[in-house]
N, C-alpha and C positions, 0 to 999 in steps of 0.2 A: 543610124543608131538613135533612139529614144531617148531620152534623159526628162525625169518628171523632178518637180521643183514644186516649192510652197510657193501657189501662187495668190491673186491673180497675176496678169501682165504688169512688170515697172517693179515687182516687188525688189528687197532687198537681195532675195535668193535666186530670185530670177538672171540678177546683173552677177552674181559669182558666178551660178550656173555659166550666163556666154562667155563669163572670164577663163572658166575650167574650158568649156566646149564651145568655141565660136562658130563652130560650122554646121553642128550636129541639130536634129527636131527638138524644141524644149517644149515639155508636155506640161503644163499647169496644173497644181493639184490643190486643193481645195484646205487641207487640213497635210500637216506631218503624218498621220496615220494613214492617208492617201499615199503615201508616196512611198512609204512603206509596203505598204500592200498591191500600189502596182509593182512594184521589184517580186516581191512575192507570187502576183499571177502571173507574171514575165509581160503583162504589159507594156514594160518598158526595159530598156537594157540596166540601166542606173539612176539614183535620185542623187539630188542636191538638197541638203536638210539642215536646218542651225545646230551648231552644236553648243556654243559658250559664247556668253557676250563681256566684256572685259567690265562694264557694270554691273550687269547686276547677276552676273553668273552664268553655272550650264541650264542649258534646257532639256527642265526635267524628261518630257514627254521624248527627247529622244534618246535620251539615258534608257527609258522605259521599254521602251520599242527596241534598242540594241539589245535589250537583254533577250524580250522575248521573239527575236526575230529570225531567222536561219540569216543572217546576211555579216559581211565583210566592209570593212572600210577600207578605199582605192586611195583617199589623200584628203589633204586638208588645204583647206584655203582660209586668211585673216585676211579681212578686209575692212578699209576704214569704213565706219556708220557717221554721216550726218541726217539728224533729221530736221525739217523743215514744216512749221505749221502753214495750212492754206486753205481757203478758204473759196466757194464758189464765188465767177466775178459780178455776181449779180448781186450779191452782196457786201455788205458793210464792217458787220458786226457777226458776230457768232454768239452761241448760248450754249454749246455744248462741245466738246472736244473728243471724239476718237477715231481710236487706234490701237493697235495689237500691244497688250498688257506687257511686254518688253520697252517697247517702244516709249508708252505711259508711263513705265519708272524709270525709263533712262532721262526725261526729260521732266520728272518730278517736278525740284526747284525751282527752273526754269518758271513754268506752272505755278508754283504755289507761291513766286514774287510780284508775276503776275497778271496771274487770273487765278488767285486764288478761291474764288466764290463761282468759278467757272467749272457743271460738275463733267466728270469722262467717264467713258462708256469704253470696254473693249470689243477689240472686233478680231477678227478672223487674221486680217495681216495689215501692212499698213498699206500697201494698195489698194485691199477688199478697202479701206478706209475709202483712200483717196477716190474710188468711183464711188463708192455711196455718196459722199458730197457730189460728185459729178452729178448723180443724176436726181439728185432731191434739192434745187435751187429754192424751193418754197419753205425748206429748213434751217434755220440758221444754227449752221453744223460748221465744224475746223474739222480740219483732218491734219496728222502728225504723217509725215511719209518722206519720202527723196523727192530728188528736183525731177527725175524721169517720170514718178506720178503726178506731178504737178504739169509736165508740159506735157501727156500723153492725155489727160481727162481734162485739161483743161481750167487747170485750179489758180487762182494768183496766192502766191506767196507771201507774206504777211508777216514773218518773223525766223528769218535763216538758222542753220545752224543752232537751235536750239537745246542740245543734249548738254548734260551738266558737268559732263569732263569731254575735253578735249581730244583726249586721247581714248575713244569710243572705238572699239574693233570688235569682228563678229569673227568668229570662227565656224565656216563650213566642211560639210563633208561628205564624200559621194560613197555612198552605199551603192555594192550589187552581192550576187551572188557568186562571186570568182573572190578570188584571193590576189589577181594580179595588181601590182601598185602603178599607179598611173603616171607618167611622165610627159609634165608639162613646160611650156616653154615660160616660167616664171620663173621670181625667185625664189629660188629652196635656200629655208631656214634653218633643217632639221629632220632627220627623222628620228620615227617613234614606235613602240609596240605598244595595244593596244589589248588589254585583257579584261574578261569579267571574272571575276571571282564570288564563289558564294562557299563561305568557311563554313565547315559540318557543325550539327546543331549540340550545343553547351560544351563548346568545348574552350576552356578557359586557356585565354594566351595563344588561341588560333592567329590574331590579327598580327599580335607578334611574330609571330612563327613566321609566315608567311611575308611581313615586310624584311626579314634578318635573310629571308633567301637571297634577296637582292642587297642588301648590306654588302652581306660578306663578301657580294661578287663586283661589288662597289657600282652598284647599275644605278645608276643619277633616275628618282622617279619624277617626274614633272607634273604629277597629277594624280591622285587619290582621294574617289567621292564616295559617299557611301548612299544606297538608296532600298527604302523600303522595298522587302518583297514583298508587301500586299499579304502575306498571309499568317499577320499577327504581330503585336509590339516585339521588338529588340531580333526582327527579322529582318538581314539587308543584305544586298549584295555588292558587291567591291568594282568599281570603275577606274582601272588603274592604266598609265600612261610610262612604259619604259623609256625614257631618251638617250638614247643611241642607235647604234648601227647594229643591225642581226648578226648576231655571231651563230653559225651551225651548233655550234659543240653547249656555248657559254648560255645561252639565250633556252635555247632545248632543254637543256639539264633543269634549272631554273622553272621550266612548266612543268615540268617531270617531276622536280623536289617538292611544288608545292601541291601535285596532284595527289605523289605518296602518303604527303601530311595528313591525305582525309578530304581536302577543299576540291571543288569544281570550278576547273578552269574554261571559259569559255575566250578560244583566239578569235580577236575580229583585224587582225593584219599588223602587218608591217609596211609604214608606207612614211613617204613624204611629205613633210609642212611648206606652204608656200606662201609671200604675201603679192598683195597687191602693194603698187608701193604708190604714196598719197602725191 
């Protein structure tokens, strides 16, 4: 089986990916819209994609892509984030610092107590990071990455553990084109239903509407985003997270109630949350 991930090699997605699948081909993909679109050609069987990071939030671009994607979510994984500034060892000193625009605001303050006069550039991931330093020693560049980018390109380490809370966790999660939920040998946290919603146009006290179907049925939501559809101001569509266990009857009625109201339901599963544990 295939499994394609935000790569390069060492990335953060890379190491959930062999957490979810230790055995299986992990296929590297260049950008999240890659990895999407291989599931799409069937290039691969499934991807590993960020979903929310406990700093600085979801990520939007695959908020975006679940919408516009024919695909399912199989399960979730949180896993602790340290990141680690490094620098090649041919060097001293650095003049510029990047890394994947996550990464850059999760370690903001860090940065700005100091190396605040020091500017950043973002990149692609923070491995794409960590091999760019690898292979431009005539730069005096940092890279923001994990310690597996550091000892895989050959980076020295320079300032551990630098993100500005503690408690830094990423949330992943495997897209395919099936519906089945994945059963892993970790810990299960949780599970969850997973919906999009887009409430039909001008219609006053839709969002209402629609949050009171799960009131009344007393369905705990764990999560409600809202995101631009792209086609014109106070147009959005709804990313909403049930936490519980699928009821046949309780759960059905519920997509059913809010499909009557007028609104487009789109299901992307029922599945399980898992962590790595630190």
């Amino acid at each position: 089986m295939k499994i394609a991930y935000l790569g390069p090699q060492a990335s953060f997605t890379q190491l959930a990916a062999s957490q979810i699948f230790p055995t299986e081909e992990l296929v590297p993909q260049s950008s999240i819209l890659d990895c999407f679109n291989a599931v799409k050609n069937n290039e691969v069987d499934k991807a590993v994609v960020p979903l929310e990071n406990s700093i600085e939030g979801t990520v939007s671009m695959t908020l975006d892509y679940l919408y516009d994607f024919e695909v399912f979510i199989e399960t979730e994984l949180v896993m602790p984030i340290a990141h680690h500034l490094m620098i090649h060892p041919d060097n001293e000193t650095f003049e510029k610092v990047i890394s994947h625009p996550q990464a850059l605001a999760q370690t903001f303050h860090f940065r700005y107590e100091n190396f605040k006069d020091i500017p950043s550039q973002d990149y692609s991931s923070t491995a794409a990071s960590a091999k760019l330093v690898s292979e431009n020693s005539q730069e005096k560049w940092a890279a923001i990455a994990n310690r597996y980018s550091a000892k895989l390109y050959g980076l020295k380490i320079i300032h551990e553990n630098i993100q500005d809370f503690e408690q830094n966790h990423t949330k992943f999660i495997v897209i395919s084109k099936t519906k089945t939920a994945l059963d892993i040998p970790l810990s299960k946290i949780s599970e969850k239903t997973s919906l999009i919603i887009t409430l039909p146009e001008d219609h006053a006290g839709g969002l209402h509407q629609v949050l009171s179907v799960f009131a009344w049925r007393k369905m705990n939501l764990s999560k409600i985003e809202s995101r631009t559809l792209k086609t014109g101001l106070g147009n959005y569509f709804f990313f909403i997270n049930v936490a519980s266990e699928w009821h046949n009857v309780l759960s059905q009625n519920a997509i059913d109630e809010i499909i009557a109201l007028g609104s487009n339901v789109k299901f992307l599963g029922h599945y399980n949350e898992y962590v790595v544990e630190e």
